[in-house]
N, C-alpha and C positions, 0 to 999 in steps of 0.2 A: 527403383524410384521413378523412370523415366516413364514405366506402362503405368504408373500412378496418375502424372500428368497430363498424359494422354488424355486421360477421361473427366477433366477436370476442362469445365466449359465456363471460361467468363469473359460474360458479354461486353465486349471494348465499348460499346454505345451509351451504358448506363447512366454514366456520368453527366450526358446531356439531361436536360433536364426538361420534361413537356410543357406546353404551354397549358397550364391548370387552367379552369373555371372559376372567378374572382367569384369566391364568396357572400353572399347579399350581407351588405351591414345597412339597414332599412330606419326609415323610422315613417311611422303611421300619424298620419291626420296633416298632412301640411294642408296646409288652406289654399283659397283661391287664390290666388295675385291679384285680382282685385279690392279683395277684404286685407292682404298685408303684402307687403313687396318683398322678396325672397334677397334682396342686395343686405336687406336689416338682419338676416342668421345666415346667410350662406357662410362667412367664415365659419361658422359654430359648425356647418354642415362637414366641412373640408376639415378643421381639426380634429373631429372626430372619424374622419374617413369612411363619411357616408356615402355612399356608391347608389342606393336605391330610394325612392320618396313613393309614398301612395298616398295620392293624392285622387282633388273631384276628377268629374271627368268634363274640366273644362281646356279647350284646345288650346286657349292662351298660356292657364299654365304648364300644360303637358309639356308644350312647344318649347315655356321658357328654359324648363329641366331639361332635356331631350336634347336642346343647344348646349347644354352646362355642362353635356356627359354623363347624367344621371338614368340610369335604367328608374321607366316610370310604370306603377303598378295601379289599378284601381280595384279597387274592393266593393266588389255588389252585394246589398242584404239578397240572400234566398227568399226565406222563409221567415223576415223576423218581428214583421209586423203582428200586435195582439191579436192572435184568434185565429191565425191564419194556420192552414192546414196544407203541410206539402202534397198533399190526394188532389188538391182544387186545381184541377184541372185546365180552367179560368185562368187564374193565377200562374199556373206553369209556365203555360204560353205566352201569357204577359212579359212575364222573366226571360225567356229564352229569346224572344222579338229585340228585347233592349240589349242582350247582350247580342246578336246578330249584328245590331243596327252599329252598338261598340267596338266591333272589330272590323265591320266593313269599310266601317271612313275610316279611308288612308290617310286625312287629315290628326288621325286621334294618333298612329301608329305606338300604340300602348307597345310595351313591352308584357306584360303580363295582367293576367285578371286573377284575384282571392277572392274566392266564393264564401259568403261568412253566414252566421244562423243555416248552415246544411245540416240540419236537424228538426227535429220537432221541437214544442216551444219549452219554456224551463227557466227560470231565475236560477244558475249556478254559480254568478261571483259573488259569493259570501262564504263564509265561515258555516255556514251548518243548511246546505240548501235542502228543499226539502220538493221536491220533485213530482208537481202529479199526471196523472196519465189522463191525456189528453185527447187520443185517438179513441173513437169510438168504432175501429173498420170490424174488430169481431161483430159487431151487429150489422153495420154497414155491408161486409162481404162475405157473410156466415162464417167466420171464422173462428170457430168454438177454443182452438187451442194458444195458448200465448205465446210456445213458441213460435210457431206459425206467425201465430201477428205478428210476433217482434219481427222475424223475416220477412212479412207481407209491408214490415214500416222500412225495415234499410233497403229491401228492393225501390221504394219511392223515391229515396235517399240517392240511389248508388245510379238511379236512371237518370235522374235529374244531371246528377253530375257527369254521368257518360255522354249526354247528348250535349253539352256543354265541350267537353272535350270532340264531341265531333264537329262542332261548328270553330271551335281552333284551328282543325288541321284543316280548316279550308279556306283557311288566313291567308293571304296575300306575301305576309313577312311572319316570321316565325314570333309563337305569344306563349308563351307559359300560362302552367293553369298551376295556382296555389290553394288549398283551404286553410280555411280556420279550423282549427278543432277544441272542444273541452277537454280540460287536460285529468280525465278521469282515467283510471285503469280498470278494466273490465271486474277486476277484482273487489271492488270496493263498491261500498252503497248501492249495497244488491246487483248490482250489474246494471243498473240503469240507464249506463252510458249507450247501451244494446238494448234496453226491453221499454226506456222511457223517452229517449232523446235520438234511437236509433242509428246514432251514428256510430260506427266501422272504420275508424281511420285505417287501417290495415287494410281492408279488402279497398277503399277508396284511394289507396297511396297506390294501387296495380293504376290505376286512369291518371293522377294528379304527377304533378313534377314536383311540388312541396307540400308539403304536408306541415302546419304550424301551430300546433300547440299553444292554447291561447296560457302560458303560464305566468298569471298573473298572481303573485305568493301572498304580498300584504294581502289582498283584497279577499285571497281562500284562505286565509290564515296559517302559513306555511312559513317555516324561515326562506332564506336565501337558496340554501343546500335542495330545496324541493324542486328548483330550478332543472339543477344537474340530475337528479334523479330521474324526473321526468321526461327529461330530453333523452336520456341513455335507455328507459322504458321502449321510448317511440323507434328507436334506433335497434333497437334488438328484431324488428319486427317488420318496419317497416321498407314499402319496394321504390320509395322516391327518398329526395332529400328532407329532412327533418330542419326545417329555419322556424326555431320556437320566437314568439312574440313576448316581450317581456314587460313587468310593468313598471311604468316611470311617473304616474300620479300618486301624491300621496307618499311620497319616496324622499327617503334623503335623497344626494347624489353619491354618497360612498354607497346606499342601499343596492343603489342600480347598480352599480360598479360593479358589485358582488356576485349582482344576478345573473348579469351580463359573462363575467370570469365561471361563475357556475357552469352554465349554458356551454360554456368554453369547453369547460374539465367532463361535461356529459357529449363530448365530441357535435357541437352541433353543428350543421352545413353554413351554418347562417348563420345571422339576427335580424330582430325586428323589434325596434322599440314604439311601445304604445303610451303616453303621444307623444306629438309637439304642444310643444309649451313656450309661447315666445318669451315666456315670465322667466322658462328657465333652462334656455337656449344653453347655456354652459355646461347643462348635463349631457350633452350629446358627445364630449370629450369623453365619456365613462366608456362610448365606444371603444377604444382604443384598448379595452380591456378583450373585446373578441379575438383572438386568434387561434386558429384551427390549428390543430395539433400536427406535428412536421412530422411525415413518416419517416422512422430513421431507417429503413431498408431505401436503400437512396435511387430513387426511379427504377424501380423493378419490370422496367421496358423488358420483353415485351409483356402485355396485359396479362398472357397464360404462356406457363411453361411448363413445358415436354420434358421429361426424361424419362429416355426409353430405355428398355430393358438392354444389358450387355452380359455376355460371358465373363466379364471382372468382377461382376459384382459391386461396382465401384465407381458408378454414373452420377456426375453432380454437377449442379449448375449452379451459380457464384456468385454473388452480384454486392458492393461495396455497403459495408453497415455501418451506420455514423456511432460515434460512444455516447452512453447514456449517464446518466447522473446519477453519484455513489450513493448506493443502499435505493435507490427510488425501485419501483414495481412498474413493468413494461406487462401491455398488452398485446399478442399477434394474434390476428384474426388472418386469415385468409379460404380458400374455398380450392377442396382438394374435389379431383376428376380419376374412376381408375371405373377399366368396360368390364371386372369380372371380379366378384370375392374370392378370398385363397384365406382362410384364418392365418397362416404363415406366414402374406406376406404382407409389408406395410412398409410407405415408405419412412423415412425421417428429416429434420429441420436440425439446422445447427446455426445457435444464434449466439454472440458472446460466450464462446468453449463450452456449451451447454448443448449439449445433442436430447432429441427430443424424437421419440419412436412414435410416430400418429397412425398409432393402435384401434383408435378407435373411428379411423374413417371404413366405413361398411358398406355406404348405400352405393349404387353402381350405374351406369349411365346416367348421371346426375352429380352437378355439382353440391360437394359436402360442407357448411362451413365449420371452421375447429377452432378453437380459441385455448390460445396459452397464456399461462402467467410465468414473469419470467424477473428476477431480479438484477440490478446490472450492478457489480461490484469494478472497483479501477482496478484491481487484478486481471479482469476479464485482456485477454490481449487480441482477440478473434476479429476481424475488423470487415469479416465477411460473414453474407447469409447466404445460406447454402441449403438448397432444396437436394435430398438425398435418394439414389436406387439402387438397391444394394440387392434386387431378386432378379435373376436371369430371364424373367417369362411373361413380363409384366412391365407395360408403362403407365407412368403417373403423370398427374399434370396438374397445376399449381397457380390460380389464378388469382390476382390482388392482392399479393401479401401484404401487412401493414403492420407494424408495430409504433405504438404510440403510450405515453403514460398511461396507467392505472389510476382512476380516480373514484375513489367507493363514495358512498351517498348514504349517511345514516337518516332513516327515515320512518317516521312511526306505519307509514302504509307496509314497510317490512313485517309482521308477528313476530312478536318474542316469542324465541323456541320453547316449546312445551317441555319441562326439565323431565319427565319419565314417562312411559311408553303407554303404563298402565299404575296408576296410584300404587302403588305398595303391593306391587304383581309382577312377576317375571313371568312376558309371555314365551310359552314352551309350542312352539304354533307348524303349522304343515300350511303350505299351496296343496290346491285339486279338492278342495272342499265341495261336497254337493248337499243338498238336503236329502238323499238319498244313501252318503256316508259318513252324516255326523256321529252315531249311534257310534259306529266301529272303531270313527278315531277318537271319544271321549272314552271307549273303555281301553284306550292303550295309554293313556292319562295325560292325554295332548291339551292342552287348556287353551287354547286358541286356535281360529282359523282364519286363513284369507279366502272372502267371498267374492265373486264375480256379479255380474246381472245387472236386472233394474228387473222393476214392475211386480207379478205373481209368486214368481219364483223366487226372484230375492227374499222378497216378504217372508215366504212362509219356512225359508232356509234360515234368516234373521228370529226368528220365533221359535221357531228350534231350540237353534243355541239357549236362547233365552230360558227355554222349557229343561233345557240337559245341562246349562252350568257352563255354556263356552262362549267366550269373549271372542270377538269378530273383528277386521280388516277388512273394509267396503273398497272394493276397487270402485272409482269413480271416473264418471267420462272425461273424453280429455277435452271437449269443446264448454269452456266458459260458462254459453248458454243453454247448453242443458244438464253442465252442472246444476245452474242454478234452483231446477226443477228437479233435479237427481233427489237435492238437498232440501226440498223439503219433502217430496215423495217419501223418504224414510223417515222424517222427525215423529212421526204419530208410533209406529211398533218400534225404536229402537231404544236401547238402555245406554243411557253414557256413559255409567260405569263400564259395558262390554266395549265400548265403541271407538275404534281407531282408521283411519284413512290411506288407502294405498293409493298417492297419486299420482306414480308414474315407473314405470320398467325400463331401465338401463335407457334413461335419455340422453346421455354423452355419447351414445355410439347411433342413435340415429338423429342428432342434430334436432332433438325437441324443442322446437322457441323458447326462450328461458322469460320472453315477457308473460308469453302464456304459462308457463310452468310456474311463477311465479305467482300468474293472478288466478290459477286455482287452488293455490294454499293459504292463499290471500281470502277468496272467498269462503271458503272452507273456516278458517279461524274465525271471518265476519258470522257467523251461525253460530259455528259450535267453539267459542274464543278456549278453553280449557281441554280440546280434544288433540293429540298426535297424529300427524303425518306422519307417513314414510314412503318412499321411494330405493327400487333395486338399481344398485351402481356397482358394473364389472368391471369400470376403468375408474380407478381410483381418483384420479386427478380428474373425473366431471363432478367428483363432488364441488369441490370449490367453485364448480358455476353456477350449480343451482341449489346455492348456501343457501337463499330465502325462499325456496321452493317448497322446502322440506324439514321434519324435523328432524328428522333421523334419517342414516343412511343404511341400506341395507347389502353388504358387501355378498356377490353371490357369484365368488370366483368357485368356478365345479373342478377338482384336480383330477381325481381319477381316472385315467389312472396313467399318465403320462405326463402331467405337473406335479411339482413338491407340493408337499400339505401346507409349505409357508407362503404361498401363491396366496391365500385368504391371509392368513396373517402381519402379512407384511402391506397389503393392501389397506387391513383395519388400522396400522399403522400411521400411513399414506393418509388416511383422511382424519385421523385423530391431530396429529401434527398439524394442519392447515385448520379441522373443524372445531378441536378439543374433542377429549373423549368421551363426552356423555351423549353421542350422537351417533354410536353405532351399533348397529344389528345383525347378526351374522345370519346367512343364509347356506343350510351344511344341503349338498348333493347326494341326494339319497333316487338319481335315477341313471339310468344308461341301458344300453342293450342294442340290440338289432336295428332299430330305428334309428339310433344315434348313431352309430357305427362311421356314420360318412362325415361326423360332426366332431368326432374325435372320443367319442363317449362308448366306448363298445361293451362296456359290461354296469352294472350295479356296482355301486360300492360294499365291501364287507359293512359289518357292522363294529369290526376295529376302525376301519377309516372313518365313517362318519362320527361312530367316538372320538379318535384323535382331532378330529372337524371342531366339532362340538364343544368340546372341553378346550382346544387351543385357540378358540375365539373368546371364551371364558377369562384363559391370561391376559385374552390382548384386551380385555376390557367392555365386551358385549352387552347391551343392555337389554337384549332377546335372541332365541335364538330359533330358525323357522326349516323347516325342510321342504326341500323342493325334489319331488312331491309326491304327495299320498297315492294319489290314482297309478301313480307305477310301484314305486316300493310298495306299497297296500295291495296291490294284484295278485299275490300268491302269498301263501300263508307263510315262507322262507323269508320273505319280504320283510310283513309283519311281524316275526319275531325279532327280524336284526334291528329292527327301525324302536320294537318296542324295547329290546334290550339295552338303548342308547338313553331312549326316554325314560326309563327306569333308573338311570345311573346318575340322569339331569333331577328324577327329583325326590333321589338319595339325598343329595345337596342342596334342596330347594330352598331353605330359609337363607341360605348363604350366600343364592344366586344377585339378590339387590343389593348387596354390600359392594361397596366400590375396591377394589385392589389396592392392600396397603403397599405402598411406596419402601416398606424396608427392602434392602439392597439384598440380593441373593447372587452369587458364585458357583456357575457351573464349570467343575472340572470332572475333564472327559478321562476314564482311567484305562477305556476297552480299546480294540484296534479302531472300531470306525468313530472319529471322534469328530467329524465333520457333513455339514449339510452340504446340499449341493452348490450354495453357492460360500461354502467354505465355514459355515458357522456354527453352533451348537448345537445339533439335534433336541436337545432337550431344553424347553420352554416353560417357565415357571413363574408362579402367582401366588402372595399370600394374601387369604380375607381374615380379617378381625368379628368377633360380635360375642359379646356377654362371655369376656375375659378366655375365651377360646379363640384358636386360631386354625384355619387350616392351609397346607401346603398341595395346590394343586400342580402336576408336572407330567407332562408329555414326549414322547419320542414319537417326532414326525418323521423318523426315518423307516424304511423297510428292512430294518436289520435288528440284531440285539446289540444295545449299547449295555454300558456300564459309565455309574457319572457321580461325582462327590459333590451332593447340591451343601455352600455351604452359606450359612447364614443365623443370626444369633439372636432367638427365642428364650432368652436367660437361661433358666437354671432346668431345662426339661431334660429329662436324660433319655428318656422312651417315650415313642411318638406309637399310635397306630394308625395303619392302613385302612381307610374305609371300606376297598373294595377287594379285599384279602381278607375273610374274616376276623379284621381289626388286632391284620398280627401287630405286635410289637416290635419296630424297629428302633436298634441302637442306635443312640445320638452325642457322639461323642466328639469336643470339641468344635462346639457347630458346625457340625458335619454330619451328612445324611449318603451312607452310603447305597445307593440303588440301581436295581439291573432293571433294565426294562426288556420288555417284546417286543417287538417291530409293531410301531404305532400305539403302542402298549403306554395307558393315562393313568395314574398312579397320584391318589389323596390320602393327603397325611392330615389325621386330628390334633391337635398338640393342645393340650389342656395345661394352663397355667398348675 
């Protein structure tokens, strides 16, 4: 016990607590002190616990606030006079002289400047804006292509604002730089928040210290909730603090209340109420609804932590965890550091008796971020968080842990998930598709494929299909903007009967932005609204991040030949349970060899494994099933037969493949010696489908041995069942009970005819 404690590091410091960064609780437009005297709302100011005012930039009242303790802001239009164009040159300098002139008197000593209209021009607070383009620089600066432009417009954008930030840091006294931003998602109304309005909050949040989201709901016609959604979008993404602006014209006072508590539950740095209103100074109490959410990892001093590799095995660092509230949903975020990949080794988190293996931190000299969901029951007794290193050769290291509530955002800018893959089609589909070997996989009777490219080659790979009868899988770019060009570059040759979307490859393990993953499923549905996504996930638990990313999940755990075959199973499991089960795709491993060998993949799979693959994704509830992939299994005609002999067996069973898995109960009793999987369970895995008064019993042995197993379950009054893939011997059925041997990995379909 004692070489236990030994290795068992908790930091006696923790308990102090830093002196944090107060919050901005703001409110926008206080007027001059000439035009009203601040003595008639300052209470209003103080009940509501307003710390920051943006106001003119007159020195009386800066002076007055600045004496009062109020951090004071001013807000400069850019760009947002009618007509004006951020290219004008004129203009620029204009803007850049006034704010020089702003910062230099030490008289004004601002505390910060928000730069507003940093865009091109646009009427977008309404309900239905309708946005037109403005810039004419393709003619101006030859600039024939639009993505081009659109980056020749945010470069105007992102300069203006850098040179802004370089006249701060040559401030006398330290000044913050804020923007305003449209609280649009790259994802929606075409993208125009990048191709019409130019602006970038994301790449502008690398220069600014806030970043503010103008989320005004009444006025976009949004509920309350669009608040929190949107703050938590910007916050996924963004490299400054996110203090969304809120709106309070037009507004009950419980309206704002709401907004404001939204804004809360979407973590935001800040607030910032848009405006003053002396009419209805009282609403400024609604403030009192801001409060940043308390990490309950309780001062995780220091900022990053070490734990370095030990001969115990048994390295962990400690630090006190407050108790969360019974049945509520906690989120940890933090950003994992390790100098070299090992697939073996990883470290773990233990939060509330809930140990957590962070599997999927991959990337290396770089910090990783990783997010858990985590629920807190009063049972939990663990009152410590505990960063874990359990491998002798390796250290990790753990920077800003933070666990905070869960607060989801239902939102129509989400898509409703597309309910099946392909209308009244099970795709039967392969990766390494080329236009050069559609021919060989449509006569092995593969009915679908995932295509790569853009431009020549995609096209005439897309026409193909079209020409031979195979439905296709576009991988698409992972940049927004040239999404946006991807998607219409294919609308003139493709069929949307064939037409399905791959938007992204195993994004939980290299930390894919989930705002961007998001707003390319987003744009995608805004096109083609009735068309399926999907995306491959090897770590089960990333599904649950990028739920609105995707419509489906494509599990593409590869076992052979050194993991159990229930490594996929238990994963389709894993994301059925969190996603429900009409969201998964199984992906079976049909490659390995010499190249893999240092990856862990040293051989091919038989063509019994990718059978039992195949068909024990089928149990778990698969609503396609795809092989990875053609260009290696397809390589040698050995290949080809075992890959074709699989798909021959998928579509023995084709009409039965969209039928959903009827829920009657089935009873595996094990009667041989080995009667256990590896992690102690039933080798044998079983499924019945229903359809036009027949039933079949699909069942599998993912073990590498021969079992023997009494499936038993009660199909009324059938006494002889046949074997599909046995020429349709007849097996006795006696007392619902199905006596059967299997062969190591050996899938086994029974017909059962009322």
């Amino acid at each position: 016990m004692h070489k236990i404690i030994s290795y068992i590091f908790i930091i006696s410091f923790v308990l102090i607590q830093p002196v944090m960064a107060v919050p901005i609780k703001g409110i926008f437009g206080i007027p001059n002190i000439k035009d009203l005297k601040p003595e008639t709302y300052e209470e209003y100011l103080n009940k509501g616990g307003v710390n920051s005012v943006f106001c003119p930039p007159d020195k009386d009242t800066i002076k007055w606030f600045k004496d009062k303790g109020f951090n004071v802001y001013i807000s400069v239009d850019s760009f947002g006079a009618k007509g004006v164009c951020p290219d004008d040159q004129e203009l620029r300098k204009h803007k850049i002289e006034d704010i020089k002139n702003l910062i230099s008197d030490e008289t004004f000593k601002i505390d910060g400047i928000w730069l507003d209209f940093i865009r091109y021009p646009g009427l977008w607070e309404v309900e239905n804006p309708q946005i037109k383009e403005t810039c004419s620089c393709r003619d101006a600066k030859n600039i024939n292509s639009p993505y081009e432009c659109m980056k020749w417009k945010k470069e105007q954008i992102y300069s203006f604002v850098k040179e802004v930030k370089e006249i701060i840091k040559k401030a006398k006294h330290p000044i913050k730089l804020g923007l305003f931003v449209v609280p649009w998602t790259k994802g929606e109304k075409n993208n125009d928040i990048s191709y019409k309005l130019a602006q970038d909050p994301f790449e502008l949040s690398k220069i600014a210290d806030y970043i503010s989201p103008m989320v005004y709901h009444k006025m976009c016609g949004h509920p309350s909730s669009w608040v929190g959604y949107m703050t938590k979008y910007y916050k996924e993404g963004i490299s400054c603090e996110v203090v969304p602006i809120v709106q309070s014209v037009d507004l009950k006072k419980e309206e704002l209340g709401e907004a404001i508590k939204s804004a809360t539950e979407g973590d935001a740095d800040g607030i910032i109420v848009y405006t003053f209103d002396d009419k209805n100074k009282d609403f400024l109490k609604e403030l009192n609804n801001f409060t940043p959410p308390q990490n309950l990892i309780i001062n995780p001093e220091p900022k990053c932590i070490d734990v370095p590799s030990n001969n115990d095995r048994n390295n962990i660092w400690s630090c006190p965890l407050n108790k969360g509230k019974d049945g509520v949903e906690y989120v940890f975020t933090g950003n994992f550091y390790r100098e070299y990949w090992d697939n073996d080794l990883y470290p773990f988190i233990r939060i509330w008796d809930q140990e957590f293996h962070i599997n999927n931190h991959i990337s290396v000299k770089t910090y990783h971020p990783i997010k858990l969901y985590i629920k807190y029951q009063t049972s939990n007794n663990d009152s410590n968080f505990q960063f874990i290193n359990r491998d002798a050769s390796i250290t990790y290291r753990l920077c800003n842990p933070r666990l905070i509530p869960n607060f989801e955002f239902a939102s129509t800018l989400n898509p409703p998930v597309t309910p099946y893959f392909y209308k009244n089609f099970f795709p039967i589909g392969v990766y390494g598709a080329t236009k050069d070997n559609l021919e060989q996989i449509k006569k092995l009777a593969i009915n679908t494929v995932i295509l790569g490219g853009s431009g020549k080659n995609l096209k005439e790979s897309v026409l193909k299909c079209n020409e031979i009868g195979l439905k296709y899988v576009l991988s698409v770019p992972h940049e927004v903007e040239q999404l946006s060009l991807f998607l219409d570059e294919i609308k003139p040759y493709i069929i949307l009967e064939n037409l399905a979307f791959y938007v992204n490859d195993e994004p939980e393990i290299w930390s894919f932005p989930i705002n961007i993953a998001n707003d390319i499923n987003r744009l995608i549905k805004d096109k083609f609204p009735k068309i399926s996504t999907c995306m491959a996930t090897v770590r089960p638990k990333g599904a649950r991040i990028y739920k609105n990313a995707s419509d489906f999940f494509m599990l593409d755990q590869y076992p052979v030949p050194f993991m159990p075959m229930t490594w996929l199973s238990d994963s389709m499991d894993h994301v059925a349970k969190e996603l429900g089960q009409k969201r998964l795709i199984s992906i079976i491993q049909a490659f390995g060899g010499e190249n893999h060998k240092n990856s862990g993949w040293p051989r091919l799979p038989t063509w019994q494994e990718m059978n039992c693959l195949a068909f024990l994704s089928i149990i778990h509830g698969t609503r396609g099933i795809f092989f990875f992939t053609f260009n290696e299994i397809g390589a040698t005609e050995e290949g080809k037969e075992s890959l074709g002999r699989v798909i021959g067996r998928l579509n023995a069973i084709y009409p039965w493949l969209n039928e959903e898995n009827d829920d009657q109960k089935i009873d595996i009793e094990m009667t041989s010696k080995y009667k256990f999987d590896e992690k102690g369970d039933s080798p044998i895995h079983c499924a019945i489908k229903k359809k036009d008064k027949k039933s079949i019993l699909i069942s599998a042995n993912t073990i590498h041995t021969y079992v023997e197993a009494n499936i038993k379950t009660d199909i009324g009054n059938t006494k002889k069942i046949k074997e599909i893939f046995n020429d349709n011997s007849l097996y006795p059925f006696r007392n619902n009970t199905l006596k059967v041997r299997f062969n190591p990995y050996e899938v086994k379909i029974f017909l059962i005819e009322e």
